[in-house]
C-alpha positions in Angstrom: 0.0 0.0 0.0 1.2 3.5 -1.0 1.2 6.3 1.3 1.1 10.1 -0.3 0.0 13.3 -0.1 -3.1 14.9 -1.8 -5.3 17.9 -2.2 -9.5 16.7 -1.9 -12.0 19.1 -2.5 -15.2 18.1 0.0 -18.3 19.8 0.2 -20.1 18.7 3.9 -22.6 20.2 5.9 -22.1 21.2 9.6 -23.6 23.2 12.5 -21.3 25.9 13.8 -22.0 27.3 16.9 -21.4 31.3 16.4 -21.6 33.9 19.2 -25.0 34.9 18.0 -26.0 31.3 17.9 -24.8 31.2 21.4 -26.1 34.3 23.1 -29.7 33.1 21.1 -29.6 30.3 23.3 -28.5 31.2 26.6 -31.2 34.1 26.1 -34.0 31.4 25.6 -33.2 29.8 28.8 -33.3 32.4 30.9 -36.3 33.2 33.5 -38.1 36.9 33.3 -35.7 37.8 36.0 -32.9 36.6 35.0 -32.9 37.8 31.4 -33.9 41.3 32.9 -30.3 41.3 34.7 -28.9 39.7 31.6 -30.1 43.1 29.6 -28.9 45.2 32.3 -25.2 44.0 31.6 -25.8 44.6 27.9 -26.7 47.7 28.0 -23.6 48.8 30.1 -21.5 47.0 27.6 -22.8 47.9 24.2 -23.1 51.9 24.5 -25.5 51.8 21.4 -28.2 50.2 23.2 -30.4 52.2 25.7 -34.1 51.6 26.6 -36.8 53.4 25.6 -36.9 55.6 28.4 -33.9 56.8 27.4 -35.0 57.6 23.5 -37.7 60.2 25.3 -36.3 63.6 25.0 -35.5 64.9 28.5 -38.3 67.7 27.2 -40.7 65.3 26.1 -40.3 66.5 22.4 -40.7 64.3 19.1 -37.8 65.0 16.7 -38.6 64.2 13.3 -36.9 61.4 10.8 -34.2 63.0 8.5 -32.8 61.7 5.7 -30.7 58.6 5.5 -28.9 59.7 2.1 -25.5 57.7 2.6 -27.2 55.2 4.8 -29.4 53.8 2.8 -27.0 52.8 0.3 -24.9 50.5 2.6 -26.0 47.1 3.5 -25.9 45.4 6.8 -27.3 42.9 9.0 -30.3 44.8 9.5 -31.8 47.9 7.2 -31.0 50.7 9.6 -32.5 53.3 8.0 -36.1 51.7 8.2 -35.0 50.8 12.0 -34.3 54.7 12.8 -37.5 55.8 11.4 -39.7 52.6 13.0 -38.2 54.0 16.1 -39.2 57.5 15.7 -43.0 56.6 15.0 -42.6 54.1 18.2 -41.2 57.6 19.8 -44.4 59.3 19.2 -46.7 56.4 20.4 -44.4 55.9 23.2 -44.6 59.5 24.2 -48.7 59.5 24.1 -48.7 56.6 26.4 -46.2 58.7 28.8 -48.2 61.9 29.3 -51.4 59.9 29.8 -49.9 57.7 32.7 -47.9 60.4 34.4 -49.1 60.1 37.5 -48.5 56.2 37.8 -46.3 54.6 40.7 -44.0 51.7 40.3 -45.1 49.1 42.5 -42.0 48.2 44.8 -41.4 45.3 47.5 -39.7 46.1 51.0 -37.3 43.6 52.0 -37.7 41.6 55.3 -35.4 41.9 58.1 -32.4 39.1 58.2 -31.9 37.3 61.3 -28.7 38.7 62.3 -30.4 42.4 61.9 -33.6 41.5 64.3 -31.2 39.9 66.7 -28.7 42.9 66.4 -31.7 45.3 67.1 -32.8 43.8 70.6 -29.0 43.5 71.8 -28.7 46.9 70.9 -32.0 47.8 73.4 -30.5 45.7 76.5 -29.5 47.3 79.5 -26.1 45.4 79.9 -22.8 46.3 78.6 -20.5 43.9 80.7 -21.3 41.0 77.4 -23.0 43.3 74.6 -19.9 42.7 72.3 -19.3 39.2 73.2 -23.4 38.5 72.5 -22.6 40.3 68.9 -20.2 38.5 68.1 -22.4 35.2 69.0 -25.1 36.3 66.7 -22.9 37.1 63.8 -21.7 33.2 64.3 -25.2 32.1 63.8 -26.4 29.9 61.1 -29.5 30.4 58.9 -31.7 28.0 61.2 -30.3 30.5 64.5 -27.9 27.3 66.0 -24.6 28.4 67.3 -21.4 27.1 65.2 -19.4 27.6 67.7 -18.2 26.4 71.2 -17.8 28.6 74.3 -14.3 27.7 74.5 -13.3 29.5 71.1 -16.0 32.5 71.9 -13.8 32.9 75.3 -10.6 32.4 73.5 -11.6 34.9 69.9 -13.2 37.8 72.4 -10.0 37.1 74.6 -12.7 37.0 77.4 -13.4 34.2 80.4 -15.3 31.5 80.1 -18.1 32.6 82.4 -18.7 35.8 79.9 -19.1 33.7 77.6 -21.8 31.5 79.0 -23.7 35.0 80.1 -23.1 36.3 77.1 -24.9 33.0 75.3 -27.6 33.2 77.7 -28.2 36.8 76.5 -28.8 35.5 73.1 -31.0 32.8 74.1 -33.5 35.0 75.9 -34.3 36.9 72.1 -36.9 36.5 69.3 -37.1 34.1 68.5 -36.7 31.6 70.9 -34.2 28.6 70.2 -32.0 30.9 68.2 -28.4 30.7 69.9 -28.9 26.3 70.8 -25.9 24.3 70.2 -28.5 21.2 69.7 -31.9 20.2 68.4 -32.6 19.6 72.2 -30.9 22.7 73.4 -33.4 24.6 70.9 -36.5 22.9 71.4 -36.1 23.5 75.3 -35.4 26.8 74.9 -39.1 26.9 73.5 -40.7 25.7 76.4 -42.2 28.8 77.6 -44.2 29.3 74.2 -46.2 26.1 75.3 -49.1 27.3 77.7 -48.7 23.5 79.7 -46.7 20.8 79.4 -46.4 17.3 81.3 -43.2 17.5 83.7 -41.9 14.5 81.7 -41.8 16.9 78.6 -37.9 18.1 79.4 -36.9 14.3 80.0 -38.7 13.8 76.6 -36.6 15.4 74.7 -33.5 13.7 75.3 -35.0 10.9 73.3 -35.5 12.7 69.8 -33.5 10.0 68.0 -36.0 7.4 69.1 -38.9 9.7 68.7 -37.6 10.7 64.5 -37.6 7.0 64.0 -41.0 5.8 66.0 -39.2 4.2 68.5 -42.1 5.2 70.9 -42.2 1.9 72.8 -38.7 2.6 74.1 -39.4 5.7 74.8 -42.5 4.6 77.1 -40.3 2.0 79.2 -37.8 4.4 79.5 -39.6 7.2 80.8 -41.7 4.4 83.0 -45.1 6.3 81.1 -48.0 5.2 79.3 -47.5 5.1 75.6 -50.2 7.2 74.7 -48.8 9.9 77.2 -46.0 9.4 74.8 -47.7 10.0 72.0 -49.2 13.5 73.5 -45.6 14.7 73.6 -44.6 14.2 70.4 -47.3 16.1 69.4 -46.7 18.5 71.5 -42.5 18.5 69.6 -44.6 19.4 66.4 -45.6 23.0 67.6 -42.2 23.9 68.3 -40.0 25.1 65.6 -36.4 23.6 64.6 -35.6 25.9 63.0 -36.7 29.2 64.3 -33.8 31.3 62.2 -35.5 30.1 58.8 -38.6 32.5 59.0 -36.7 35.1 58.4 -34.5 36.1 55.1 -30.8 35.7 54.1 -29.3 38.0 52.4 -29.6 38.1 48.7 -32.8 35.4 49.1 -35.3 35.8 46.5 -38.9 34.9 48.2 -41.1 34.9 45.2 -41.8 33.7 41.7 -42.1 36.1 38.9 -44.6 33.8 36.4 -42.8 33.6 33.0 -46.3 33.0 31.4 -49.8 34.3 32.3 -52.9 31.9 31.1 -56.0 33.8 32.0 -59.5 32.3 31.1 -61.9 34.9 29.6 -65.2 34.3 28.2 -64.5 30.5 27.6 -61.4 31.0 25.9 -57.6 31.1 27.2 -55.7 34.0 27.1 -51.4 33.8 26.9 -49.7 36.5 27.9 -46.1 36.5 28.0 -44.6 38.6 31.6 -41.7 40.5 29.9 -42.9 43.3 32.2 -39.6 43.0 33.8 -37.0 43.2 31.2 -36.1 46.7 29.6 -37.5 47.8 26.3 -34.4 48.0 24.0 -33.7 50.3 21.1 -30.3 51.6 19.2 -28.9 54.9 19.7 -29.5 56.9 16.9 -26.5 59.4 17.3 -24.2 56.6 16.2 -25.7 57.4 12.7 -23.6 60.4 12.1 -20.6 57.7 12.7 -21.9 55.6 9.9 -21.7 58.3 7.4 -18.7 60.0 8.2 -16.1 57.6 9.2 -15.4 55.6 6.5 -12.8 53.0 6.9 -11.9 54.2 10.2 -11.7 51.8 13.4 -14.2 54.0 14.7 -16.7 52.9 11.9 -15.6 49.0 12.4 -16.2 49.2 16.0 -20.1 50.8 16.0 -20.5 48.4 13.0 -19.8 45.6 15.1 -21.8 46.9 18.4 -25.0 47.7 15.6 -25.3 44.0 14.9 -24.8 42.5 18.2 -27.1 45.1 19.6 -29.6 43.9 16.5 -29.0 40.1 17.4 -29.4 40.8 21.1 -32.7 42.3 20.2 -34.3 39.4 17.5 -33.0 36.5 20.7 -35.6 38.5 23.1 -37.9 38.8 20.6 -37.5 34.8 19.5 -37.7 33.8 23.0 -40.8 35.3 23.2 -42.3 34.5 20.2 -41.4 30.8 21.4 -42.7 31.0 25.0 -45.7 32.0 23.2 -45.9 29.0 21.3 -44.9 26.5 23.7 -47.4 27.6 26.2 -50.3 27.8 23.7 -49.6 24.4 22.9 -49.4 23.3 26.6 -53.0 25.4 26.6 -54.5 22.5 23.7 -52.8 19.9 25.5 -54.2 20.5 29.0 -57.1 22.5 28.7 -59.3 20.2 30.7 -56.8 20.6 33.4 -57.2 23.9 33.3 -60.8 24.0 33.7 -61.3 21.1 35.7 -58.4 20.3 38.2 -55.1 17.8 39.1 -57.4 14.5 38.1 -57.7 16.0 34.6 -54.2 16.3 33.8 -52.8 14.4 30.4 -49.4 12.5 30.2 -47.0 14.8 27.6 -43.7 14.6 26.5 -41.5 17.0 25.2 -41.1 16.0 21.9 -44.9 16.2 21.8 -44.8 20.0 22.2 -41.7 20.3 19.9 -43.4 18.1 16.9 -46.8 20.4 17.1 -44.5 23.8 17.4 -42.1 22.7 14.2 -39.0 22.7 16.9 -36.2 20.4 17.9 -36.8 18.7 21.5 -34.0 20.7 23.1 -35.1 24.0 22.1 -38.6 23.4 24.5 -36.7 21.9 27.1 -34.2 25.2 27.6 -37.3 27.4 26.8 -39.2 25.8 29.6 -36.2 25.3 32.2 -36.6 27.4 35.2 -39.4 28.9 34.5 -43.1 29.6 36.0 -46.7 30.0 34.5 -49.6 31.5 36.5 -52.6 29.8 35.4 -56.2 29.4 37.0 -55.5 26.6 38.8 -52.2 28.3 40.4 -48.9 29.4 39.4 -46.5 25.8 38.6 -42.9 25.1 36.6 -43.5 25.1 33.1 -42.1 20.9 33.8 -45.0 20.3 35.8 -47.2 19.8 32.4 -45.4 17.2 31.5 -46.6 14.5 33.2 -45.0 10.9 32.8 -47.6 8.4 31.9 -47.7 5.6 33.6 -49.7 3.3 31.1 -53.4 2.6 30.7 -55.8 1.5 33.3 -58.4 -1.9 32.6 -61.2 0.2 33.1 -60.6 3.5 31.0 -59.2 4.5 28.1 -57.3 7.6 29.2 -53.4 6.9 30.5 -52.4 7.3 34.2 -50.0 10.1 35.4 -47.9 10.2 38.7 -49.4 13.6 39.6 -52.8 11.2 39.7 -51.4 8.7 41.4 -49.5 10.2 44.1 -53.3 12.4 44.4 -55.0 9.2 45.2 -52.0 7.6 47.3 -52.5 10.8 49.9 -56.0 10.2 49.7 -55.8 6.8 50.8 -53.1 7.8 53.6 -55.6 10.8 54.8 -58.3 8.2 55.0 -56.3 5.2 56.9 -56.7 4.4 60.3 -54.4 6.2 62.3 -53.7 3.1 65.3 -53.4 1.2 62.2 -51.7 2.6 58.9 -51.3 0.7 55.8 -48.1 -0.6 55.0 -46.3 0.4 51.2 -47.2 -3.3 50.4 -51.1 -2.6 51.1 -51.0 0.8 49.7 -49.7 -1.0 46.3 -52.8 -3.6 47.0 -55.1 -0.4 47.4 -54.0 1.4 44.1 -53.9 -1.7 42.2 -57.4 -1.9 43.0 -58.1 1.6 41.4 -56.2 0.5 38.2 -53.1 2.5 38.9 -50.6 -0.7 39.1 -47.5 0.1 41.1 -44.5 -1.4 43.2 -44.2 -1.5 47.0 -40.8 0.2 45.9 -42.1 2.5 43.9 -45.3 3.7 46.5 -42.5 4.6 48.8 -40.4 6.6 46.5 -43.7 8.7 45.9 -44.7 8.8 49.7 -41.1 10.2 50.0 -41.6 12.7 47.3 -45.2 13.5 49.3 -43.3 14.2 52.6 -45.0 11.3 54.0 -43.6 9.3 56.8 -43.5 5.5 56.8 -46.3 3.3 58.7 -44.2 3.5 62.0 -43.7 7.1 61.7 -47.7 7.5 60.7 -48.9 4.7 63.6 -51.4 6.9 66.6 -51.9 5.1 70.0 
């Protein structure tokens, strides 16, 4: 066999993955509050976008379109002279809508207090200075649930204090709102809630030094080794469940986002379903039109190149919002079809759907609904869910109907059953397959506790009442 050298002319085809391409993409997977931060970084990048707010003449005055002459001649991505004068006619619309809502206020949202600052704000109003600092310094070592991470020992020795002033410093803490904040243990914290129960048996205290037993529904051992009924037993660890773990988690952390901006809004009006999509959020966008005189004047400069370049990445940043929404749009009004009795009629109504059903009825690849539905919400009537939500894993057909089975169905009619049991007597996973069986929705033992798990349910010793 001869080895050489050669020159072959091939002619393939092949996906290359451009910056435009890119940015396209990372656009469509981006929440409304997200992308909104997104455009925010743009805009301090590229200097030729700005928002429409910033197109309104600080007077509130219209200019009018001039002449593109040179422009028009020139060709580029996009046809800027038609751009300029589309945004001037959007200036005058824009301006209308301005004057008439003059007097409107942006809602806003005050933040809640952190832990460490409502802690911080009762030291500050205590009488005693002899362990204020130590005590501050105690609370900034808290942890988001309020439990101390550190020991006494290395308090004493980082404040360069006694060991005493550290314990009256700790018991300074401990006395604040909330209570438990400042324990070293679960059982440190849930003692330090006692005087939020009105009465308690005198066993209680005892009680809790057996929460290991209790978290696995040891009660039994629990009963012999307190020398108590078991039912007495039983009255305590109900009386565990008003008291809080956790008492440093009602409050925020810094940087802690506590609500959901819906992507999608699905209203019902007059029988029919409205889609909005919630771009309320993210900054109207236009192009600078004082770059123009740049265009015509700098010819072959590097001044020229470089507002070229920023005029089409401003233009592609532009068409990727646009297509993400025109895409959202069309994913959700497709979900609408899909699940529409849900949407009337509740969980019990909700279809098995697949991705690659959505993408096949929108003329899309699979992967392109999946990144425009990650990570985001839609508010509809029955509530506000993740766009994955919708699509439901079927589960196969039942004997008795035609319709398929979804797990959203049957963990609905496993809580059912558990909300209906016998408390002294809970089913077991093996009897809770038995019982859905009967209702056509075949399942493992294995599989019925893998969806009590998901449920937050606990198993039949944790559920058993004496």
């Amino acid at each position: 066999m001869r080895l050489g050298y050669g020159l072959n002319i091939e002619q393939t085809q092949k996906l290359i993955m451009t910056p435009e391409l890119r940015q396209a993409i990372t656009i469509l997977q981006l929440s409304a509050l997200d992308l909104s931060t997104y455009v925010e970084d743009q805009l301090m990048d590229n200097p030729l976008l700005e928002t429409q707010e910033e197109i309104m003449d600080s007077k509130g005055e219209t200019e009018v379109p001039e002449a593109e002459g040179s422009l028009a001649d020139e060709k580029w991505d996009v046809d800027w002279q038609d751009y300029f004068q589309d945004q001037d006619e959007h200036r005058v619309r824009q301006e209308r809508v301005v004057v008439e809502d003059k007097q409107r206020f942006d809602p806003f949202i005050a933040s809640a207090p952190t832990l460490l600052e409502h802690l911080l704000e009762q030291l500050h109003l205590q009488k005693v200075s002899f362990s204020l600092t130590v005590a501050e310094y105690i609370v900034g070592n808290l942890d988001d649930n309020g439990c101390l991470t550190l020991s006494l020992e290395d308090i004493a020795c980082e404040m360069n204090v006694s060991f005493e002033m550290a314990e009256k410093a700790l018991a300074l803490v401990q006395t604040l709102d909330p209570l438990g904040v400042g324990a070293r243990n679960l059982e440190e914290c849930l003692s330090l809630q006692l005087p939020l129960l009105s009465d308690y048996p005198p066993e209680f205290p005892e009680f809790l030094k057996h929460l290991e037993d209790l978290a696995a529904g040891r009660l039994q051992r629990i009963a012999h080794a307190l020398k108590i009924p078991i039912n007495k037993v039983q009255e305590m660890a109900d009386l565990v469940r008003k008291l809080d773990p956790k008492p440093g988690r009602r409050f925020s952390s810094l940087g802690e986002v506590r609500y959901v901006v819906p992507d999608v809004v699905i209203e019902e009006i007059g029988g029919e379903f409205i889609i909005l999509v919630n771009d309320l959020t993210v900054p109207r966008l236009g192009i600078n039109k004082a770059y123009r005189e740049v265009l015509s004047h700098e010819e072959g400069t590097d001044t020229r190149k470089f507002v070229e370049q920023k005029l089409n990445a401003a233009a592609w940043l532009i068409r990727s919002i646009e297509q993400r929404r025109l895409t959202l749009y069309k994913v959700a009004d497709a979900i609408v079809r899909w699940q529409t009795e849900f949407l009337r009629y509740g969980i019990h109504y909700l279809r098995p759907l697949t991705l690659r059903d959505i993408a096949d009825e929108i003329g899309v690849h699979e992967s392109t609904v999946s990144r425009a539905t990650s990570n985001k919400y839609v508010q509809t009537p029955r509530g506000i869910f993740e766009f994955k939500f919708f699509f439901a894993n079927s589960m196969g057909r039942g004997h008795n109907h035609d319709s398929e089975i979804t797990t959203e169905e049957i963990k609905r009619a496993l809580r059912d059953i558990i909300s209906s049991e016998n408390p002294k007597s809970p089913y077991s996973d093996q009897k809770l397959a038995d019982l859905l069986k009967a209702k056509d929705m075949g399942i493992s033992r294995r599989t019925v506790a893998k969806y009590r798990d998901e449920l937050g349910i606990g198993a039949t010793t944790l559920r058993k009442r004496y």
